[in-house]
DSSP file (Angstrom, degrees, kcal/mol; ACC not computed):
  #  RESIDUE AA STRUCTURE BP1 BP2  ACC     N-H-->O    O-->H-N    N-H-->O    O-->H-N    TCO  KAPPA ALPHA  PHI   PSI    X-CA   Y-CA   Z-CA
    1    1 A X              0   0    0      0, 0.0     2,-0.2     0, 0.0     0, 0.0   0.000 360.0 360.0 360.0 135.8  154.6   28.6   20.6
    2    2 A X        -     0   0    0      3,-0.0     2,-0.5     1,-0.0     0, 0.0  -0.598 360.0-135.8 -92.3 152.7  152.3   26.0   19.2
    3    3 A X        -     0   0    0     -2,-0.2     2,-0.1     1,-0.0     3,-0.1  -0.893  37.5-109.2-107.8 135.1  148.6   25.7   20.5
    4    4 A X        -     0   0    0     -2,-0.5    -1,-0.0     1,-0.1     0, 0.0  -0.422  36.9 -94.8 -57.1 141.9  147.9   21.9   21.1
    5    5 A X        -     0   0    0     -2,-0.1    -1,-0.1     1,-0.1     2,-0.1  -0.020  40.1-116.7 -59.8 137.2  145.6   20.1   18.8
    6    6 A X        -     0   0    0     -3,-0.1     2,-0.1     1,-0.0    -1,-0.1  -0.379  30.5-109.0 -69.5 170.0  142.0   20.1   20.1
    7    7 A X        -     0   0    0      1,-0.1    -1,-0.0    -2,-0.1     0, 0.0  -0.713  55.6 -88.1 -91.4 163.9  140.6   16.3   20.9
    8    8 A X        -     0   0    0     -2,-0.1     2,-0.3     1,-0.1    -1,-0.1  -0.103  42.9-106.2 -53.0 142.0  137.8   15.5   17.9
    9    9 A X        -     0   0    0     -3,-0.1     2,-0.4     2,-0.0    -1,-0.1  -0.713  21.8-141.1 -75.5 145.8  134.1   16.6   18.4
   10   10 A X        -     0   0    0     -2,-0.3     2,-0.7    56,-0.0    56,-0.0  -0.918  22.3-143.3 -88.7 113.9  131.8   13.7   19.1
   11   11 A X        -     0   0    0     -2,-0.4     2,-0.7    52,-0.1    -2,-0.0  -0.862   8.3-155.4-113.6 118.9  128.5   14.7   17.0
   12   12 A X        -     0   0    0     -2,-0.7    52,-0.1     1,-0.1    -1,-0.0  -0.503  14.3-173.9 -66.0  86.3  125.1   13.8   18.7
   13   13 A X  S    S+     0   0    0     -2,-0.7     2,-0.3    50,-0.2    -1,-0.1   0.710  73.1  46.1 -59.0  -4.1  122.7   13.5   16.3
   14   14 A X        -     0   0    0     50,-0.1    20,-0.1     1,-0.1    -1,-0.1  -0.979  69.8-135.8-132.8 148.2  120.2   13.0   19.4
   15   15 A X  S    S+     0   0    0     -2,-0.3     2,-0.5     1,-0.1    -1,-0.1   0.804  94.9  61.4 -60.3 -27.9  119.5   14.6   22.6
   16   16 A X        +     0   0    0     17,-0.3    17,-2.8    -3,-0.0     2,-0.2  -0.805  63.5 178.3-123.7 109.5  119.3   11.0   24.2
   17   17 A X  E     -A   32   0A   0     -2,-0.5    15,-0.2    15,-0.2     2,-0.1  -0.548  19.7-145.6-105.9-172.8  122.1    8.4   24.3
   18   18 A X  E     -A   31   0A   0     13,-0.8    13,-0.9    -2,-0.2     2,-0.7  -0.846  21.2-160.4-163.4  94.6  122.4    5.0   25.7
   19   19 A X        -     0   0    0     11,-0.2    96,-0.3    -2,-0.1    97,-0.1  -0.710  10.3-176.5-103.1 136.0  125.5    4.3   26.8
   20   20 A X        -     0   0    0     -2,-0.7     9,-2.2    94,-0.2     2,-0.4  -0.479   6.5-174.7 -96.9 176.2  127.4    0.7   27.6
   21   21 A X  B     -B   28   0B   0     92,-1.6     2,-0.3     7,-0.2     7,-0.2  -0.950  28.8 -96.8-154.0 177.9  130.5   -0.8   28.9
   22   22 A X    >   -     0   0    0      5,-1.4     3,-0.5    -2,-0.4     5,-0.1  -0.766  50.7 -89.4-101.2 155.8  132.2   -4.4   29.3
   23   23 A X  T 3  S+     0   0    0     -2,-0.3    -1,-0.1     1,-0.2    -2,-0.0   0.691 130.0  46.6 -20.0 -65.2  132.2   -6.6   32.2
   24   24 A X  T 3  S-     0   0    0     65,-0.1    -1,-0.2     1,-0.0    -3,-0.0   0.720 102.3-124.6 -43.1 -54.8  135.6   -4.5   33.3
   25   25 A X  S <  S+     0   0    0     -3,-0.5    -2,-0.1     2,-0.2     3,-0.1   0.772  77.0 123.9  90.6  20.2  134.4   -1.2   32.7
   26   26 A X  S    S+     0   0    0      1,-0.2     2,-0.4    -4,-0.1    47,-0.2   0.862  72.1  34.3 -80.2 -39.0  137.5   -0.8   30.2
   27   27 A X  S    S-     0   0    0     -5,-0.1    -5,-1.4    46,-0.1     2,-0.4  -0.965  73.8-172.4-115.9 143.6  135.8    0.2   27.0
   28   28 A X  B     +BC  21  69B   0     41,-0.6    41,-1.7    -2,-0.4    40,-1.5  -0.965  12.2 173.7-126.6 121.7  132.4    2.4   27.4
   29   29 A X        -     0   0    0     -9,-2.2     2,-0.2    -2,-0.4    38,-0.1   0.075   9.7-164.2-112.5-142.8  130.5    2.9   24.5
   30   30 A X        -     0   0    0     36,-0.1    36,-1.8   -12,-0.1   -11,-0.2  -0.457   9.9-145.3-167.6 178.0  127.2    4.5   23.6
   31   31 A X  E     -A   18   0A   0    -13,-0.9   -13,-0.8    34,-0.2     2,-0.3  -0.476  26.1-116.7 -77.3 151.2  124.2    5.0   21.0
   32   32 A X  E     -A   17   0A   0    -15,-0.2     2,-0.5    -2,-0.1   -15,-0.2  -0.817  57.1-101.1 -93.3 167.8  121.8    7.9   20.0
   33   33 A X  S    S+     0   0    0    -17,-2.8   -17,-0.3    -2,-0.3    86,-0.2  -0.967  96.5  57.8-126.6 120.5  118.6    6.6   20.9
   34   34 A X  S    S-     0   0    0     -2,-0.5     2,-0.5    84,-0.3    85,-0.3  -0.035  77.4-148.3-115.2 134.5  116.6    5.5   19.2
   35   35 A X        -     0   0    0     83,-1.6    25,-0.2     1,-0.1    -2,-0.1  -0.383  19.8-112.5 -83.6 143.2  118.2    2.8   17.7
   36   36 A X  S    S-     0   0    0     -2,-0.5     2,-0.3    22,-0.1    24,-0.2   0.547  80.0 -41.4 -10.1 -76.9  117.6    1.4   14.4
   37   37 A X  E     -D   59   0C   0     22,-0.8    22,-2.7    83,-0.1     2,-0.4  -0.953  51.1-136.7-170.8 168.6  116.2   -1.9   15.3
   38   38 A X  E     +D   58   0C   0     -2,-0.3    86,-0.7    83,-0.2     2,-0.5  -0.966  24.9 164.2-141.2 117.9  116.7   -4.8   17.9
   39   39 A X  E     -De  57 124C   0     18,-1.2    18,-2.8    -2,-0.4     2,-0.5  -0.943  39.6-117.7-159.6-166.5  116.7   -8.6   17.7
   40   40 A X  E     - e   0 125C   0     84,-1.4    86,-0.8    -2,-0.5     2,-0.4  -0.781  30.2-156.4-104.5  76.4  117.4  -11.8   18.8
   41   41 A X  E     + e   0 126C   0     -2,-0.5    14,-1.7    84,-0.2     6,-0.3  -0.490  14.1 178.7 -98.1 112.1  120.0  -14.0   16.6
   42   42 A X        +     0   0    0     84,-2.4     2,-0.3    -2,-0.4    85,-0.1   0.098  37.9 130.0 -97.3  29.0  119.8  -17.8   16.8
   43   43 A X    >>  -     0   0    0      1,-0.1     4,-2.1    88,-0.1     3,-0.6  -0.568  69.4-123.3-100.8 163.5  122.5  -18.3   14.3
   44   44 A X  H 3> S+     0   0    0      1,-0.3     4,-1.6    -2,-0.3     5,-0.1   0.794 106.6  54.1 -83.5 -27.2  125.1  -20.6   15.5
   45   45 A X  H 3> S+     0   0    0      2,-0.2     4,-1.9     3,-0.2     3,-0.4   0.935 114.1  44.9 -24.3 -64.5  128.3  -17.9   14.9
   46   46 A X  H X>>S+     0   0    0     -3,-0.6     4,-1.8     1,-0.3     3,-1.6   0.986 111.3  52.1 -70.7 -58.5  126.4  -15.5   17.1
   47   47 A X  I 3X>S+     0   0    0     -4,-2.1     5,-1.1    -6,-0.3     4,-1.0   0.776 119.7  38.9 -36.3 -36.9  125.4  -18.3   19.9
   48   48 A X  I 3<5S+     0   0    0     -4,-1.6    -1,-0.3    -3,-0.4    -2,-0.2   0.831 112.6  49.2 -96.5 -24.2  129.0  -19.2   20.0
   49   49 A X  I <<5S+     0   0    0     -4,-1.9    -2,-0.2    -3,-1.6    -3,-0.2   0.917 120.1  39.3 -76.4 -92.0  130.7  -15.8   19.8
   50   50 A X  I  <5S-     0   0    0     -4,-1.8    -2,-0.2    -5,-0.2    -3,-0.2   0.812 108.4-126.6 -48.7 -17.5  128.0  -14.2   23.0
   51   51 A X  I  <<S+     0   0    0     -4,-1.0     2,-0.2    -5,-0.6    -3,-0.2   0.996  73.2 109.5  66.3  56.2  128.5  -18.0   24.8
   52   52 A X  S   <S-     0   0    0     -5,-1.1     3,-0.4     1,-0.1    -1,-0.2  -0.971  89.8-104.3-178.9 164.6  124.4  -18.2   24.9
   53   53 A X  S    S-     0   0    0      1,-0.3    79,-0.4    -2,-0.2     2,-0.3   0.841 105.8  -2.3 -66.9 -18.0  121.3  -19.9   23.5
   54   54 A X        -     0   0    0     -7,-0.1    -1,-0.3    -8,-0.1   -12,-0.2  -0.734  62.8-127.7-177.0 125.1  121.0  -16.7   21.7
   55   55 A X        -     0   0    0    -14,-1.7     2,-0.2    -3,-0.4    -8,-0.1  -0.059  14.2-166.4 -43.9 163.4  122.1  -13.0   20.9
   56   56 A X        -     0   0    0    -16,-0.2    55,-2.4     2,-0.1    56,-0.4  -0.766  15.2-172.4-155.7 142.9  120.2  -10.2   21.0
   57   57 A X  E     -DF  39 110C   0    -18,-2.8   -18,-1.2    53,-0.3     2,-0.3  -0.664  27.5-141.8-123.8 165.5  121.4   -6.8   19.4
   58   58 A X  E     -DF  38 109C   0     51,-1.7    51,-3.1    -2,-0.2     2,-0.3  -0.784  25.0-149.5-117.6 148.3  120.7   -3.3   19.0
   59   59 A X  E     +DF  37 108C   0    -22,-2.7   -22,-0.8    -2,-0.3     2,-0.4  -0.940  19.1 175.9-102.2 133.2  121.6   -1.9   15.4
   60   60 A X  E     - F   0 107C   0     47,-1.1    47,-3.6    -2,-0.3     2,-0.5  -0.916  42.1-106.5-115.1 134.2  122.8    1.7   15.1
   61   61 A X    >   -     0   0    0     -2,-0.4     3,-2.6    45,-0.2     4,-0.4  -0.888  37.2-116.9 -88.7 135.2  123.9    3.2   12.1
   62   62 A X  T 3  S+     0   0    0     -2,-0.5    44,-0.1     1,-0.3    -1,-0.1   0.595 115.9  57.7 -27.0 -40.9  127.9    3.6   12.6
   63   63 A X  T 3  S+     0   0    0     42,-0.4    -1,-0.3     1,-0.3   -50,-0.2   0.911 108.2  39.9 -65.5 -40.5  127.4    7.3   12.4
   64   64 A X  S <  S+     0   0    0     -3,-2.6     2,-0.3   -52,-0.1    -1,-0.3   0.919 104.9  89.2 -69.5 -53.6  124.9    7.6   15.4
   65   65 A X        +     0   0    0     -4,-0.4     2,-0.4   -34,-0.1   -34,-0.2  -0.298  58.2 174.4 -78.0 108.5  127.3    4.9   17.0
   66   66 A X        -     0   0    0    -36,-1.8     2,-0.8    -2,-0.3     3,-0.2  -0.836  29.9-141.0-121.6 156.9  130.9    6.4   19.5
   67   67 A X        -     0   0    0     -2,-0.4   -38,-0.3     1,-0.2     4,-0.1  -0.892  21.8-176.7-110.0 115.6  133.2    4.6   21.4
   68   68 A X        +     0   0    0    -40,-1.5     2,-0.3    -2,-0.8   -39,-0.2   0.781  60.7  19.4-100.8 -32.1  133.7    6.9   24.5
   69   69 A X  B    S+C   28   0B   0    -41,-1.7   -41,-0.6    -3,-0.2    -1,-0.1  -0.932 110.5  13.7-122.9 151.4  136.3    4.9   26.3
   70   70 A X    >   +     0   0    0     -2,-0.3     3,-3.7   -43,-0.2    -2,-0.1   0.207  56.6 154.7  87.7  25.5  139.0    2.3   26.1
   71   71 A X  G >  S+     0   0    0      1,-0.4     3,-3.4     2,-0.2    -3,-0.0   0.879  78.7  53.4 -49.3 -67.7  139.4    1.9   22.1
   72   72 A X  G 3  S+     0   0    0      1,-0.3    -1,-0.4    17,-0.0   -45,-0.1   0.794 101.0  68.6 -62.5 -19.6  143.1    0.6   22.3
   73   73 A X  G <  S+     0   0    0     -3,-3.7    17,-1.4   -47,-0.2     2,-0.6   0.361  85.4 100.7 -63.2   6.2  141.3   -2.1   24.8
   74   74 A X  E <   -G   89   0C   0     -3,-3.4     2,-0.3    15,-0.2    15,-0.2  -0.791  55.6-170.2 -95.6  80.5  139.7   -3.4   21.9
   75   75 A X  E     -G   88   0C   0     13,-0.8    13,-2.5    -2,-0.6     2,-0.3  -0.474  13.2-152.8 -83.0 154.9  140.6   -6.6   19.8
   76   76 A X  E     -G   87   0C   0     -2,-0.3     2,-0.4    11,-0.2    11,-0.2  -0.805   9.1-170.4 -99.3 129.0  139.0   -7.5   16.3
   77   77 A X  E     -G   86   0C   0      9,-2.0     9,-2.3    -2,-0.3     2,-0.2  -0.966   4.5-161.3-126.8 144.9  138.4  -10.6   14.3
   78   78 A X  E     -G   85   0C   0     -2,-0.4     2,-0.8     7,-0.3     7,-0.3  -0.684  12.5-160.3 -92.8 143.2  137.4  -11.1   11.1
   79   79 A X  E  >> -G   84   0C   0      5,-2.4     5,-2.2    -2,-0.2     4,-1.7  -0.951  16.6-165.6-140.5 112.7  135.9  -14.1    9.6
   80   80 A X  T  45S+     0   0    0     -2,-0.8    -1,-0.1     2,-0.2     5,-0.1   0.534  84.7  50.5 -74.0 -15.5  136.5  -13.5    5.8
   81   81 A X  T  45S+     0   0    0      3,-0.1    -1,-0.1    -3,-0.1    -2,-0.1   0.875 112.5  50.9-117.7 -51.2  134.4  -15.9    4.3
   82   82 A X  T  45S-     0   0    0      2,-0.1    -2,-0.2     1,-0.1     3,-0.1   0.907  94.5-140.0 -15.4-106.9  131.6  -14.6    6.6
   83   83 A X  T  <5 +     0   0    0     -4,-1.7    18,-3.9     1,-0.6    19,-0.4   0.232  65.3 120.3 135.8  31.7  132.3  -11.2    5.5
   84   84 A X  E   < -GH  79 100C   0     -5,-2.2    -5,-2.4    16,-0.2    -1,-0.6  -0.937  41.6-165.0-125.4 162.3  131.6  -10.3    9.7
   85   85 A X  E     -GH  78  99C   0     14,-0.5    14,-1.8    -2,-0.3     2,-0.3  -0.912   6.6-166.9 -98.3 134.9  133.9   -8.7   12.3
   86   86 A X  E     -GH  77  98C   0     -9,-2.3    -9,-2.0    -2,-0.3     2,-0.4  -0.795  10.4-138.4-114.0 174.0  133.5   -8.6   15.8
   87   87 A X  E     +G   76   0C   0     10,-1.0     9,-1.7    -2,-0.3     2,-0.3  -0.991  15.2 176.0-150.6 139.0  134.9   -6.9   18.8
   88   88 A X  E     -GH  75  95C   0    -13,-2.5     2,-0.9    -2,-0.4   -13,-0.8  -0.981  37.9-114.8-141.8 122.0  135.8   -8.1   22.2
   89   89 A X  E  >  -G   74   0C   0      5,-2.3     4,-5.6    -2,-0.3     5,-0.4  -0.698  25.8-137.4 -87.5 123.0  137.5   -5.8   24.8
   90   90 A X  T  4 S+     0   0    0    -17,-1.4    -1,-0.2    -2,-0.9   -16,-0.1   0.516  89.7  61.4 -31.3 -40.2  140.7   -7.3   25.2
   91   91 A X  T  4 S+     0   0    0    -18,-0.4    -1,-0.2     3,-0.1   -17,-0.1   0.988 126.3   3.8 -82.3 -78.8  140.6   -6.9   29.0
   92   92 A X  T  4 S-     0   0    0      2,-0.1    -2,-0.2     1,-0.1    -1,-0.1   0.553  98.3-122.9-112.2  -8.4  137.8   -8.9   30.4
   93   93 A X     <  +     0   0    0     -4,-5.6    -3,-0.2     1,-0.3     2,-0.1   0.388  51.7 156.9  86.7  -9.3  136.4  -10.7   26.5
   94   94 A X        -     0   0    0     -5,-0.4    -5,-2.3    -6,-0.2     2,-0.6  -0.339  49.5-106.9 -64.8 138.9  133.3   -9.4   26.7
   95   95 A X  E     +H   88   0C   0     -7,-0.2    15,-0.5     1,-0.2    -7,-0.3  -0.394  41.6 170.8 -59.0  91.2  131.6   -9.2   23.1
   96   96 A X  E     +     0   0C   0     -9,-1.7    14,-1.0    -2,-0.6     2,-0.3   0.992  53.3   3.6 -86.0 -71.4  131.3   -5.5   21.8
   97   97 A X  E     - I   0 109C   0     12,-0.2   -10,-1.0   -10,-0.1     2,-0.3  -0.958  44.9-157.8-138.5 176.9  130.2   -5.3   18.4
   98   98 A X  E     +HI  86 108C   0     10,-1.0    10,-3.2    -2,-0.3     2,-0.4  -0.937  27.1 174.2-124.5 121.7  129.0   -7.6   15.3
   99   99 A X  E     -H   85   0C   0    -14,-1.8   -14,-0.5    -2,-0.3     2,-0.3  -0.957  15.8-154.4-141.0 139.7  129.5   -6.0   12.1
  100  100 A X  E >   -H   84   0C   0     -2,-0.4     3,-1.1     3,-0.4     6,-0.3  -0.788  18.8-140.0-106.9 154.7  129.0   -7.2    8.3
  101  101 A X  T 3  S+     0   0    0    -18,-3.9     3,-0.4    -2,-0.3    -1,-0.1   0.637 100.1  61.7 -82.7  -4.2  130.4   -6.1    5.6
  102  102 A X  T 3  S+     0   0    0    -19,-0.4    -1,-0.2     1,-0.2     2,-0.2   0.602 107.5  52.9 -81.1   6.3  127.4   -6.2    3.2
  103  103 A X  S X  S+     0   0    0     -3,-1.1     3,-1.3     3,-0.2    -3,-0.4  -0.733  72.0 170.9-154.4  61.0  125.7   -3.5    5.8
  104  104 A X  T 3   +     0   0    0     -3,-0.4    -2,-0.0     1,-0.3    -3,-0.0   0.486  67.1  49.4 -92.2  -0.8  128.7   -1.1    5.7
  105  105 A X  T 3  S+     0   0    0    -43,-0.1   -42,-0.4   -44,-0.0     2,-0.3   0.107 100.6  81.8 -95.4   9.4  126.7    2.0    7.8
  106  106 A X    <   -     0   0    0     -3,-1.3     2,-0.4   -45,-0.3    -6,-0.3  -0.950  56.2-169.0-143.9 158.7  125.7   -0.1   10.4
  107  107 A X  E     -F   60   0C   0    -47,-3.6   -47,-1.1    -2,-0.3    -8,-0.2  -0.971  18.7-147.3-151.1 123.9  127.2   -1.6   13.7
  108  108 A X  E     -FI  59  98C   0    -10,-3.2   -10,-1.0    -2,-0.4     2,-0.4  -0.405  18.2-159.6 -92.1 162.6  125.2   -4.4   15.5
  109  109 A X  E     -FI  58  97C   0    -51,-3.1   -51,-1.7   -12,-0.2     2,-0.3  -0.985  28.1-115.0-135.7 113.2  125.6   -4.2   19.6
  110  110 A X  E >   -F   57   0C   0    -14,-1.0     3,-3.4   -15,-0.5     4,-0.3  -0.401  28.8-142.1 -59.0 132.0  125.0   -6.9   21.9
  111  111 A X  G >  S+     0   0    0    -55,-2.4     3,-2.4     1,-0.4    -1,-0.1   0.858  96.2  72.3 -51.8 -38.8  121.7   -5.3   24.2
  112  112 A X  G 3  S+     0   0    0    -56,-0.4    -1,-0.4     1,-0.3    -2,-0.1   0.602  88.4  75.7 -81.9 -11.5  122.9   -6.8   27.8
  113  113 A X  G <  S+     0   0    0     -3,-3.4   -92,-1.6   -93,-0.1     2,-0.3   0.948  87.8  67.0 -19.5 -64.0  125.6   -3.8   27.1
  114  114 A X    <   -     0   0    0     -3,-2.4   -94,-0.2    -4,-0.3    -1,-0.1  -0.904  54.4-174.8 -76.0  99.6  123.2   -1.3   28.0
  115  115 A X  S    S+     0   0    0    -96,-0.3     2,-0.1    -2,-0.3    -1,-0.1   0.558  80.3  64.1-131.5 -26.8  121.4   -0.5   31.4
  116  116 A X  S    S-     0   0    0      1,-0.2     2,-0.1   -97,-0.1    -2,-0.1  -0.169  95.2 -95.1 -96.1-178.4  119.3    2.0   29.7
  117  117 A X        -     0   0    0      1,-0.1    -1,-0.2    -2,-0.1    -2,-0.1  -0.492  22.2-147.9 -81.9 167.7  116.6    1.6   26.9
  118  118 A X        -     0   0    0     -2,-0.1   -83,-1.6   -83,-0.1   -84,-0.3   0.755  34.4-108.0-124.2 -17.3  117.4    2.0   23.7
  119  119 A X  S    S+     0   0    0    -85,-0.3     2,-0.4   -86,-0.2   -86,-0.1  -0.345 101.4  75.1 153.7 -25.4  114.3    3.5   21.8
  120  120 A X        -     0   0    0    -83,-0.1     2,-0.2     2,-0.0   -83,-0.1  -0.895  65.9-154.4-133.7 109.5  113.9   -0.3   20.0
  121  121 A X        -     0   0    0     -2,-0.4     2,-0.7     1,-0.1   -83,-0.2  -0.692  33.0-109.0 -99.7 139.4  112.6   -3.4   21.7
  122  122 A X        +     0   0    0     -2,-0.2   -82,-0.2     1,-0.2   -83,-0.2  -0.347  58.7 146.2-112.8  63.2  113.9   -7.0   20.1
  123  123 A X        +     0   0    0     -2,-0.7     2,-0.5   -84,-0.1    -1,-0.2   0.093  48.0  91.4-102.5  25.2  110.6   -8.4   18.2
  124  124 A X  E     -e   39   0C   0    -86,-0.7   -84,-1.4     2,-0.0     2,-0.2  -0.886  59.1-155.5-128.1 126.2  112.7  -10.1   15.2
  125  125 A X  E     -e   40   0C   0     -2,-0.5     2,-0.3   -86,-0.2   -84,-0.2  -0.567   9.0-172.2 -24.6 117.7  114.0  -13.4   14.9
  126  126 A X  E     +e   41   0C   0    -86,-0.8   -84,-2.4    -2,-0.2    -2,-0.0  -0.995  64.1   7.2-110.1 165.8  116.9  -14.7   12.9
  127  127 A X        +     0   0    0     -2,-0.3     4,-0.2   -86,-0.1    -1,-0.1   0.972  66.7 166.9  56.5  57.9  118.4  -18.0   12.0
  128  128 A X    >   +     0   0    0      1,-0.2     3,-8.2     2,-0.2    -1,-0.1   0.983  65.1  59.4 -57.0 -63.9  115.6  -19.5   13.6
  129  129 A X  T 3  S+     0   0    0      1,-0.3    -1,-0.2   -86,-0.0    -2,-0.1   0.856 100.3  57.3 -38.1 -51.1  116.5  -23.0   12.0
  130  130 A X  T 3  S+     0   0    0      2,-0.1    -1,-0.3     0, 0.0     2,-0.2   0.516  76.9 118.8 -79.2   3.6  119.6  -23.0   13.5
  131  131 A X    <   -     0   0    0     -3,-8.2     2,-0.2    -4,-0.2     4,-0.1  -0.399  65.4-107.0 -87.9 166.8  118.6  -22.7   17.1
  132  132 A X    >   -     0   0    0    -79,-0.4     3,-0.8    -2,-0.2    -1,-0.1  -0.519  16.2-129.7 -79.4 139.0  119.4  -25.6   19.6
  133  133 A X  T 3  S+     0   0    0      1,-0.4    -1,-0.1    -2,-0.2    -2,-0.1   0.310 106.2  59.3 -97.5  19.6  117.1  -27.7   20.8
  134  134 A X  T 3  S+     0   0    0      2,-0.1     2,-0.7   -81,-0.0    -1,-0.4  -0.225  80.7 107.4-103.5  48.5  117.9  -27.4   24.1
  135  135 A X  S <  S-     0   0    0     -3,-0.8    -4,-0.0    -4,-0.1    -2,-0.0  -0.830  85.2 -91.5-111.6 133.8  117.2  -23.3   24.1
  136  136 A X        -     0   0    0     -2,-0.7    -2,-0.1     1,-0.2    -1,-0.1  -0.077  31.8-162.1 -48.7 140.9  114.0  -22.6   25.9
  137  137 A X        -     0   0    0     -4,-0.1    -1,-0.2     2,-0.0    -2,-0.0   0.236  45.4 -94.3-106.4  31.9  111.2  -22.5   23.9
  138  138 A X        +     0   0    0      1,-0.2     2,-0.2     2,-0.0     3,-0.1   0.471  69.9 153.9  52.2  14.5  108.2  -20.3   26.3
  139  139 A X        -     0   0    0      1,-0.1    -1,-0.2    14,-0.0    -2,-0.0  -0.553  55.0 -87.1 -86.2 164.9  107.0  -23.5   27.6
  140  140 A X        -     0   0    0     -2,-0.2     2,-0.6     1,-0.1    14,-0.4   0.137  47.8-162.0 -67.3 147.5  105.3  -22.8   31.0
  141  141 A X        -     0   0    0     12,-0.1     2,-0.3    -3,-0.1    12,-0.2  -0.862   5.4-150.1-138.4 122.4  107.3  -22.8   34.2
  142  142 A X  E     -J  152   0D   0     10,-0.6    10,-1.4    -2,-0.6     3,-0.1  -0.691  39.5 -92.6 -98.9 149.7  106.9  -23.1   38.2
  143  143 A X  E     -J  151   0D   0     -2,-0.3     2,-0.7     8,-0.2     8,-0.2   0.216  41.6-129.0 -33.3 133.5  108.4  -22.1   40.8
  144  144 A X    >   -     0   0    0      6,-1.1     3,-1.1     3,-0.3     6,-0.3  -0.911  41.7-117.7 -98.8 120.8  111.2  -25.3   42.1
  145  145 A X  T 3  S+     0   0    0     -2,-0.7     3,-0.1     1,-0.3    -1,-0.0  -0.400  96.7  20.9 -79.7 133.0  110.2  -25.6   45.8
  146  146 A X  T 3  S+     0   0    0      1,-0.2     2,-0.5    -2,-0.1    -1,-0.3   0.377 108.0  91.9  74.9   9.5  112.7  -24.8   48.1
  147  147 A X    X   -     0   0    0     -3,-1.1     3,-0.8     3,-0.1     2,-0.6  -0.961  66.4-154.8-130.3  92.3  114.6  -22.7   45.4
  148  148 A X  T 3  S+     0   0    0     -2,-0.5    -3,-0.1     1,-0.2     3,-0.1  -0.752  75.4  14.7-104.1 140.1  113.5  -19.4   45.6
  149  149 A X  T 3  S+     0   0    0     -2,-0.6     2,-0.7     1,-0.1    -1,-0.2   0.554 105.9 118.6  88.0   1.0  113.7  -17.0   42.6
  150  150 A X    <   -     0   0    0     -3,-0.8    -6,-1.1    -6,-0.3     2,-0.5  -0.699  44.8-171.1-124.3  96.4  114.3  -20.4   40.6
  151  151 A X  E     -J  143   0D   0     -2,-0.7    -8,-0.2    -8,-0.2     2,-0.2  -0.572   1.2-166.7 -88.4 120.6  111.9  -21.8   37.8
  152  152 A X  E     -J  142   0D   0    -10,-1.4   -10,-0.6    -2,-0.5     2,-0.3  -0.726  24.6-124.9-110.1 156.7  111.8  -25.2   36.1
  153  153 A X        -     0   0    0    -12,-0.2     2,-0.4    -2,-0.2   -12,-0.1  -0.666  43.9-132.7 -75.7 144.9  110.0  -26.8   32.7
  154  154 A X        -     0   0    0    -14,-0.4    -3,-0.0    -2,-0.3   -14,-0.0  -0.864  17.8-105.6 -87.0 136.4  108.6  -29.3   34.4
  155  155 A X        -     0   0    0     -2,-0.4     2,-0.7     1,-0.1    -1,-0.0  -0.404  38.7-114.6 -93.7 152.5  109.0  -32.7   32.6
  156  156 A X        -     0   0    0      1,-0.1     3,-0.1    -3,-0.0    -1,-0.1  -0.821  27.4-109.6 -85.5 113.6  105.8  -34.3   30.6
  157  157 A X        -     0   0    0     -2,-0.7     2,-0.7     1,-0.2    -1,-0.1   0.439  23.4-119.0 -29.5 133.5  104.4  -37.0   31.5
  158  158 A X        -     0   0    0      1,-0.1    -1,-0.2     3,-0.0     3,-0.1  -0.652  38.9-106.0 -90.1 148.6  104.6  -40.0   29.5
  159  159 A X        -     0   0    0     -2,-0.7    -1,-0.1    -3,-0.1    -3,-0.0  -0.329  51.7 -98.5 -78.2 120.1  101.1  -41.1   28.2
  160  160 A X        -     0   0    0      1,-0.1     2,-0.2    -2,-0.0    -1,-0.1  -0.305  35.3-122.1 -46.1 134.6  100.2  -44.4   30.5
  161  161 A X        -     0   0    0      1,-0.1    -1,-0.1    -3,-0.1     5,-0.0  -0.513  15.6-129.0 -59.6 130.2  100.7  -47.6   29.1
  162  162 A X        -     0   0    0     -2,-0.2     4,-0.2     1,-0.1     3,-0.2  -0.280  27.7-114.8 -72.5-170.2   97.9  -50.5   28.6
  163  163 A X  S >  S+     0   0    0      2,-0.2     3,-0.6     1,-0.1    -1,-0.1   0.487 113.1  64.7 -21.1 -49.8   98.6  -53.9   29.9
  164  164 A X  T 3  S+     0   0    0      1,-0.3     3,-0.3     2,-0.2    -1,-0.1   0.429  93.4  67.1 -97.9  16.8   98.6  -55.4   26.7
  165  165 A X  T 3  S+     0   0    0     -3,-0.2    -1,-0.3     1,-0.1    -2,-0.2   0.819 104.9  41.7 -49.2 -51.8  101.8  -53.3   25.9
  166  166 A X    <         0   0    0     -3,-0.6    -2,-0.2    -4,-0.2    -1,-0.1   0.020 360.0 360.0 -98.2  21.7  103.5  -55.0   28.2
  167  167 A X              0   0    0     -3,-0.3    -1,-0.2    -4,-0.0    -3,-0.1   0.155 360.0 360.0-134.6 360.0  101.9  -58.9   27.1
């Protein structure tokens, strides 16, 4: 009689994960925490791949990094002249992870995965140059009356005209 194979150990390098899932709740992922680093990517790949004015990721290194659920829900593309992959669960499309191949220990995550913290808060920029100029920029915003919960840029006022403008 044969003993069935055990499933693989998962090894935590930290007491503290952070775990995520897709829209669907078909693939579930997680982190050890803390992770590597976090930012905000305004390059026009990412913007179009997450369908927003701009990512933001957590980096893990791959090792730190398990996929705890739904793996066969998972399709891949590759963009060879990039030299990136991503990952989409198959089910519902939501964007799982961003990975390059010049950065072969490490596997970028979009944050809105995660519910929990992740040890690293998103204080870097990239691809600045490439963001769109209709992505908010901080400029100040109030409350849209009769709209509750709902805040607008307000438009600026165009600098009054003399009279002999108009002559």
């Amino acid at each position: 009689m044969r003993k069935a194979a055990s499933p693989p150990k998962t090894r935590k390098a930290s007491a503290v994960q952070a775990t995520g899932a897709c829209v669907c709740g078909a693939v579930r992922l997680e982190i050890d925490v803390p992770a590597r680093w976090a930012w905000h990517d305004h390059a026009e790949t990412s913007r179009r791949a997450q369908g927003c004015a701009y990512a933001t990721y957590v980096g893990s290194y791959r090792s730190r990094f398990r996929i705890l659920q739904g793996a066969e829900a998972i399709t891949r593309f590759e963009d060879k002249v990039a030299g990136t992959t991503r990952s989409f669960c198959g089910r519902c499309g939501t964007p799982l992870t961003y990975e390059r191949s010049h950065s072969p220990t490490m596997v970028n995550l979009p944050r809105a995965l995660f519910d929990e913290r992740t040890g690293r808060e998103p204080r870097y920029h990239a691809s600045l140059r490439e963001a769109p100029d209709w992505a908010y920029t901080g400029a100040p915003l109030a409350p849209l009356k009769g709209y509750p919960g709902i805040m607008w840029e307000r438009p600026r006022r165009k600098p009054r005209r003399e009279i002999d403008d108009f002559l």
